[in-house]
Steps between C-alpha positions, in 0.01 A plus 500: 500500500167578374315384191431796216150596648487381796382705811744583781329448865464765734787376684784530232348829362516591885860410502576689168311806646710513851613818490153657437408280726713608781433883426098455509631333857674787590263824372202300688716467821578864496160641417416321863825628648534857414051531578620296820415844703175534330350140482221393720606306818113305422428351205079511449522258177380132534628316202253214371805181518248210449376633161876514330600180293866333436546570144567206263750713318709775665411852429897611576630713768397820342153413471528382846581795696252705318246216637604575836554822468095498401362292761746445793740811519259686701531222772848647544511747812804707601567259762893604423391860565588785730113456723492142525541456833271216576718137663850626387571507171793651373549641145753388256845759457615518153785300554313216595253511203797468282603200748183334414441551165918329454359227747206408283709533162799277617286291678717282716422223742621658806692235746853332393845703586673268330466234224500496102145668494319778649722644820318837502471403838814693572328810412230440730819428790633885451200638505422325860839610566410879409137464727687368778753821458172742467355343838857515656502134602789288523558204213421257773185458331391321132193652308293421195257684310148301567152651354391731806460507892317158528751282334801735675356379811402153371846414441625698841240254709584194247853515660404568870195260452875285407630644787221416755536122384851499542409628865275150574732265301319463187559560129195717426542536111523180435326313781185703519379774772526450869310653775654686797557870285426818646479851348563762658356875380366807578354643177562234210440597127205303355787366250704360785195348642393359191847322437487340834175381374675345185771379685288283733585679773151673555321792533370426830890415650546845481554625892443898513696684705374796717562868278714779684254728755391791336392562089756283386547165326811351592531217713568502874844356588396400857244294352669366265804338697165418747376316211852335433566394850165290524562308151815406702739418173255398325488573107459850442444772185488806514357757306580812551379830288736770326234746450144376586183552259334773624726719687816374382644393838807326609575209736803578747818290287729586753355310759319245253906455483559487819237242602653316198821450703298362798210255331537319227231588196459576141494861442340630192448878396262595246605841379310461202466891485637612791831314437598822300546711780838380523528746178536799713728634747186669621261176588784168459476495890152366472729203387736475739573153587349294185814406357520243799186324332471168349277599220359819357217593253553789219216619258728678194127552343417739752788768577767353302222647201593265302181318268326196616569237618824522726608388857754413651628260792838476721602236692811489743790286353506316823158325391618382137479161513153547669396724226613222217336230692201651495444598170727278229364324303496136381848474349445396180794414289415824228515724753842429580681544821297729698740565819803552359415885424212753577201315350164696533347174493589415818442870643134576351162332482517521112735348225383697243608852552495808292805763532316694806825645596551690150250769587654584852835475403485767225299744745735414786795587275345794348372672798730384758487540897408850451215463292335256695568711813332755352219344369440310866537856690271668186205306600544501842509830553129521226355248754573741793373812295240313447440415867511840588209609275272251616604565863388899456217446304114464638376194333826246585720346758760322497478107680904529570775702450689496137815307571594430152362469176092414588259711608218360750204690515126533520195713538485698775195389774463180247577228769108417534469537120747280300306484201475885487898479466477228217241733341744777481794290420280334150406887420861616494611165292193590273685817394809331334722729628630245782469215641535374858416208678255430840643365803419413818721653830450396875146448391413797329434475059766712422676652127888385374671741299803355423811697326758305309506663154810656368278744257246643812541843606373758735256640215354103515488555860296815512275424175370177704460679835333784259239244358472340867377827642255584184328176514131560557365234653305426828754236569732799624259624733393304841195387553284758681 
């Protein structure tokens, strides 16, 4: 109770004031939303951060957005947008902006099932059950929400790195790393690489296999069972790719399967992207053979469009105790009996968890197999429209052909002049109106345009090509 006269802090007056609060919260988040088509894709502001102070007293929340709104707002690009189609960021579907905002206001410590506490664990279990529905793969396999790609496959690797040891008779999670593991890949993500860099493994234990013949990606099979033969039963991972960087290309699962039943290995598939495919009747076969995998990698963040930061991994039930061993914790008495029921604790690099599942279980039930199916074909079929105007116009060409969702493509007569292809690539970023990302392809600097937005349409499409084509600029033109 306060004193007659005395001042209330920013904090209680904040709490009195909630309900303004919230609706400041929600007429700020859809001035960005409903401009979302309008809003630069490059912000040109560079806010001054060193010459801000921490106040001694609170100004309040109020006071506080309009702060930001003053000097950091315009930091804020449209990176949620319809033309963003630099790396692969998806947007955010209405449903799963409500998700979030519930997910930040009953903020719950995401990883018990059971106890007298927090068990909205068992939330974050249907949703994995509804994902592994959407990607048509069998409940042989346990998931978790983890914070993006990198961690997915951290925790995929953690367990065959678990795996590997088992392989050469030692306890690697609690007895330290061993030599003696190989990797096997074609085209590994830089976040799969990284993790085997976390994990000890190593960057440089990575053993690439030979690509298909021809403008592809994939890995050869031949070489790969090659490959297997000479490490003669020794420890082996495998990466394999469900949708590659730049051209979006698949590794052969059927007979990644079938070698499966010959050698013995750990087979990992990072479908990060790609994984959703197995959305459509149309493309699924791309992922023919995966659900015989021990571990796959899911990036919700990207096509699942739901908001930062959201991933998913699966492991096959037949590695559970693996998976637990790897990644439980100390068993302190408080955190009670950690085996007896699904504890994330034991399935997930980190204990403290916010509800990650909330946001993709109110899309998945609101747009259900359909929507996603349409979304997935949606942008597909932009990318290849897309494809089809740089293939018939004068100035580009594409480095491979559209197989899914990305778009691969350069200058045309720019392989002696990369820079002139960077050139053009910062002018069309410049504008605002998109943004894509450079590349590099079988050794020529190449453009990404990748399409994973549920709001981008064919008028995106042709307003970007539009702006391509009007650029003025002696990057477009070879040198003479």
């Amino acid at each position: 109770m306060l004193s007659p006269g005395a001042m209330i802090s920013p904090l209680q007056q904040d709490l009195e004031d909630l309900a303004t609060l919230l609706e400041r919260a929600k007429v700020e988040s859809l001035t960005h939303l409903n401009a979302l088509d309008q809003l630069p894709t490059k912000s040109t502001y560079s806010p001054k951060l060193s010459g801000n102070q921490l106040p001694n007293q609170g100004v309040g929340t109020l006071r506080a957005v309009d702060e930001f709104n003053e000097r950091l707002r315009q930091v804020i690009v449209a990176s949620a947008g319809p033309r963003y189609w630099g790396y692969v960021i998806g947007g955010t579907t209405p449903a799963s902006i409500v998700g979030d905002w519930l997910a930040t206001a009953f903020d719950q410590c995401t990883f018990a099932t059971a106890g007298q506490g927090d068990i909205s664990a068992n939330i974050e279990i249907e949703t994995i059950q509804l994902l592994r529905q959407l990607f048509n793969l069998p409940d042989t396999y346990q998931g978790g929400f983890v914070s993006g790609a990198t961690m997915s496959n951290f925790t995929c690797l953690a367990v065959a790195r678990q795996w590997a040891g088992q392989q050469l008779g030692v306890d690697i999670s609690n007895d330290g790393m061993v030599p003696g593991i190989t990797v096997l890949s074609a085209e590994p993500h830089a976040s799969a690489v990284k993790s085997l860099a976390m994990l000890g493994i190593g960057r440089n234990n990575v053993v690439r296999i030979n690509h298909v013949e021809g403008n592809r990606e994939a890995m050869d099979i031949s070489d790969l069972e090659a490959k297997l033969q000479a490490l003669n039963g020794q420890p082996v991972i495998l990466i394999s790719s469900g949708g590659t960087v730049n051209t979006v290309d698949f590794d052969d699962m059927i007979s990644i399967g079938k070698l499966k039943e010959i050698y013995t290995f750990w087979w990992h598939v990072d479908g990060a992207f790609g994984g959703f495919a197995a959305c459509s009747p149309t493309y699924r076969h791309l992922l023919a053979g995966w659900e015989n995998a021990d571990s796959i990698t899911i990036d919700c963040h990207k096509w699942l469009n739901v908001p930062y930061d959201s991933a998913i991994f699966f492991t096959h039930t037949r590695h559970r105790q693996l998976h637990i061993e790897t990644l439980q914790p100390l068993n302190s008495p408080y955190l009670g009996d950690l085996l007896s029921h699904v504890n994330y604790q034991t399935l997930v690099p980190e204990s403290s968890r916010r509800l990650r599942a909330l946001p993709a279980w109110f899309s998945l039930i609101a747009y259900g197999k359909e929507g996603y199916q349409t979304i997935i074909e949606t942008n597909i079929r932009l990318a290849k429209s897309f494809g089809t105007m740089l293939a018939g116009s004068d100035h580009f060409e594409l480095l491979a052909p559209v197989r899914l969702n990305t778009v691969c493509f350069s200058l045309k007569e720019s392989e002696a002049e990369p820079e002139r292809v960077k050139t053009f690539l910062s002018t069309l970023n410049d504008t605002g109106l998109v943004f894509m990302t450079i590349t590099v392809y079988k050794g020529r600097t190449g453009i990404r345009a990748a399409f994973s937005n549920w709001r981008t349409t064919d008028t995106d499409v042709r307003m970007v090509f539009d702006k391509m084509q009007e650029i003025s600029y002696p990057s477009l033109k070879p040198a003479s």
